[in-house]
C-alpha positions in Angstrom: 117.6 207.5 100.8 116.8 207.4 104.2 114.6 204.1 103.8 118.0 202.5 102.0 120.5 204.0 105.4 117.8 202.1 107.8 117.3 198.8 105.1 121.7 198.9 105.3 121.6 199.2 108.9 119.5 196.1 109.3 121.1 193.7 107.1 124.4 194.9 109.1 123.0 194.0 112.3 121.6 191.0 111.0 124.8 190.0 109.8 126.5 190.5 113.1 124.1 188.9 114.7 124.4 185.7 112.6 128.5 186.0 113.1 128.1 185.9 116.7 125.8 183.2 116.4 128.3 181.1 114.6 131.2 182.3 116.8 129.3 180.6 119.7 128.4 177.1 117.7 132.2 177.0 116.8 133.3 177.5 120.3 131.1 175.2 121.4 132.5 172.9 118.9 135.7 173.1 120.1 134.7 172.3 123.8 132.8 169.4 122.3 136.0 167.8 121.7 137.8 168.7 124.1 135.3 166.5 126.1 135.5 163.6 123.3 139.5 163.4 124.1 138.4 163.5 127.8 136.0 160.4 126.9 138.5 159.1 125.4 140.8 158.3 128.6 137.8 157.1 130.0 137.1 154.9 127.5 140.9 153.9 127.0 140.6 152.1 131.0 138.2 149.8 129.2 139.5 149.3 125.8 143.7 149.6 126.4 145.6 150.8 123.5 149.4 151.8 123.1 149.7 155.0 120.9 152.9 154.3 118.4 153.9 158.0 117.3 155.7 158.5 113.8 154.0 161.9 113.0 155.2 165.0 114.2 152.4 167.4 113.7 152.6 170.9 112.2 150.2 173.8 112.5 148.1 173.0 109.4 145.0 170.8 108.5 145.5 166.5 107.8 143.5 164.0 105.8 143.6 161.4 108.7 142.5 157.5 107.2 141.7 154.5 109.4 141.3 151.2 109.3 137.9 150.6 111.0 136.7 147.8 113.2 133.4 149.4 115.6 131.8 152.7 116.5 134.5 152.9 119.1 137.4 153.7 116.5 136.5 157.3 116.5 138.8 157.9 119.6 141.8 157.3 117.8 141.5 160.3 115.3 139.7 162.5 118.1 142.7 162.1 120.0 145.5 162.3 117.2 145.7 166.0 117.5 144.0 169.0 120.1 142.0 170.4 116.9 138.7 168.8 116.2 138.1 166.2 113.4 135.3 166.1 110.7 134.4 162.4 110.4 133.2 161.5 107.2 130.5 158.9 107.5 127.8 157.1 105.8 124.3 159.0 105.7 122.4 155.9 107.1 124.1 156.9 110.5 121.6 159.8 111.1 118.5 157.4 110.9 119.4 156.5 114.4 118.8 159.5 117.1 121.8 158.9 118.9 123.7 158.4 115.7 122.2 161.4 114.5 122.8 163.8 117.8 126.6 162.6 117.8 127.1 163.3 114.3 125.2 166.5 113.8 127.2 167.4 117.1 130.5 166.4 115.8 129.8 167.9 112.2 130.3 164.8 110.4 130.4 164.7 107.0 127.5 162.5 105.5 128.6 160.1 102.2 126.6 158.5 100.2 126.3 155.3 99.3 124.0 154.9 96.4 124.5 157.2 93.8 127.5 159.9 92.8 126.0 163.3 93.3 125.8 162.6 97.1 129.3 161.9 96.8 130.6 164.9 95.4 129.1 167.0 97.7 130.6 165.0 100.2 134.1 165.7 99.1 133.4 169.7 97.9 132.4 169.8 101.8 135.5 167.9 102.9 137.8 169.9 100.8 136.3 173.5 101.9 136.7 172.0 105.7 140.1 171.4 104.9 140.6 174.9 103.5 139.3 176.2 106.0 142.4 174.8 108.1 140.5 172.0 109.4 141.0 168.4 110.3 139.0 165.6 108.3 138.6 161.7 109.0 138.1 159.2 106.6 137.6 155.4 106.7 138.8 154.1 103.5 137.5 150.8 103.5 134.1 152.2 103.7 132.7 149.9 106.3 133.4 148.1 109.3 136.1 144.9 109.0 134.3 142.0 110.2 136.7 139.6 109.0 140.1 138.8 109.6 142.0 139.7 106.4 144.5 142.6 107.4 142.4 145.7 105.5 139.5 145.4 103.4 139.7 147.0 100.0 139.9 150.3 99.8 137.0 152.8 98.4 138.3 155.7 96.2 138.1 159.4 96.8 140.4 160.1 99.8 143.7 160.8 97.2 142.0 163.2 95.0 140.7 165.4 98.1 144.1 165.5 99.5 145.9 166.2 96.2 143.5 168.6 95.3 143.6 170.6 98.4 147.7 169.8 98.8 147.0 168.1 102.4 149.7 165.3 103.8 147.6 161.9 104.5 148.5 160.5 108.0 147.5 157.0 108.3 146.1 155.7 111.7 145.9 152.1 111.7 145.0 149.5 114.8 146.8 145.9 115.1 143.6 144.5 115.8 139.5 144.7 116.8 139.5 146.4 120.1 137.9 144.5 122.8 137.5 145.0 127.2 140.6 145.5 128.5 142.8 143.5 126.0 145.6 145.8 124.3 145.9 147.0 120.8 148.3 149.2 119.3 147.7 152.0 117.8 150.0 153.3 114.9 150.1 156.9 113.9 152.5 156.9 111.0 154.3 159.5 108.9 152.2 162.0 106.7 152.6 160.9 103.5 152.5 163.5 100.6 151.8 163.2 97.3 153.5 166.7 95.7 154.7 165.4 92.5 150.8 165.5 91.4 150.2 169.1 93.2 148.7 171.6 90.3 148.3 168.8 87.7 145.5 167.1 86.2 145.1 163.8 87.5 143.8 160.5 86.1 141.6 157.7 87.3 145.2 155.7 87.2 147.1 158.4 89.1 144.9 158.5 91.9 144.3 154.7 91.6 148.1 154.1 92.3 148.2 156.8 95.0 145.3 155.0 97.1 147.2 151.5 96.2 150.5 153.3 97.8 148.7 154.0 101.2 147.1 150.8 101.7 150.6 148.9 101.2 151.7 151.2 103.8 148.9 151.3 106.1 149.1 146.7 105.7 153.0 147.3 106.4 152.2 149.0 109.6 149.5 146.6 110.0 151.8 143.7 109.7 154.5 145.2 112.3 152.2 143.7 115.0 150.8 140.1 115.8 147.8 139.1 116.8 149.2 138.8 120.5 150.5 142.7 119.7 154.2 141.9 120.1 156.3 143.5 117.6 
């Protein structure tokens, strides 16, 4: 009995040893991006944007999507809201060690490119971010736009994670590839729910049709600016 009181005592202070451990890596979190949106002025001196505001933000987690030009885009979801972001990203990123320190620092989510299961785990850790009250990032084209068409096709995923966890999508989308000190607009339209699928079972067409809905919007708000960023 009294080998089992001192084996409990342990594992409790074991446990609250690994609480407070985690209590410190998630403030530390925090501050981490609190210094990002810092950067992110800094940054903004160099590479000017106008932020275009259509969302007014409630107390509760987002499925933020972006259109994605460079590395640089990041700012523009850091600095969307004061709660940190999870960046979902592509799993060749932490082969670089700067790539690697940033996202491991950032707790991006890794995706995989080349085969399902990595995938799925990607989206179960998205979704229990997201119940967890937090804030997650996706680029839905899946990789850079190098070209000059409006938005590259979109991959799938980011409807069923937000349906499934019943989170509004806010679309962030930029009038054009950033460059030094030449302007773009940044758009931060209205969240955009799909509740009329909340608690059912959805199909590879439902969620097909909710992705197409979003990227017609997100090429509407595209299209509101030329390439000289007049309205």
């Amino acid at each position: 009995m009294e080998n089992s009181v001192k084996t409990d005592e342990k594992s409790e202070k074991q446990r609250l040893k690994e609480q407070k451990k985690q209590e410190r890596a998630d403030r530390a979190y925090v501050r981490w991006f609190a210094f990002l949106r810092f950067a992110a002025k800094v940054i903004r001196l160099f590479l000017p944007y106008e932020r275009h505001d259509e969302c007014v933000y409630e107390d509760r987690p987002y499925v933020f999507l972006c259109n994605h030009y460079r590395m640089i885009d990041v700012m523009y979801p850091a600095v969307a809201v004061k709660k940190p972001i999870h960046f979902m990203a592509k799993k060749e990123l932490w082969d670089n060690k700067f790539l690697n320190w940033f996202c491991n620092k950032s707790r991006c989510i890794p995706v995989s490119r080349d085969g399902a299961s990595g995938d799925v785990k990607a989206v179960m850790t998205a979704m229990k971010y997201i119940k967890n009250g937090e804030n997650i990032l996706i680029y839905p084209e899946g990789t850079r736009n190098k070209g000059n068409e409006p938005m590259l096709p979109f991959k799938g995923g980011f409807a069923a994670v937000a349906i499934k966890t019943k989170t509004p999508i806010v679309p962030i989308v930029q009038s054009r590839k950033p460059s030094l000190f030449r302007k773009v607009h940044v758009i931060y339209g209205k969240p955009i729910e799909f509740t009329e699928y909340y608690g059912k079972k959805l199909t590879e067409e439902n969620i097909a049709e909710c992705e197409e809905k979003i990227r017609n919007i997100m090429i509407e708000m595209h299209g509101r600016y030329n390439k000289e960023g007049n309205k």
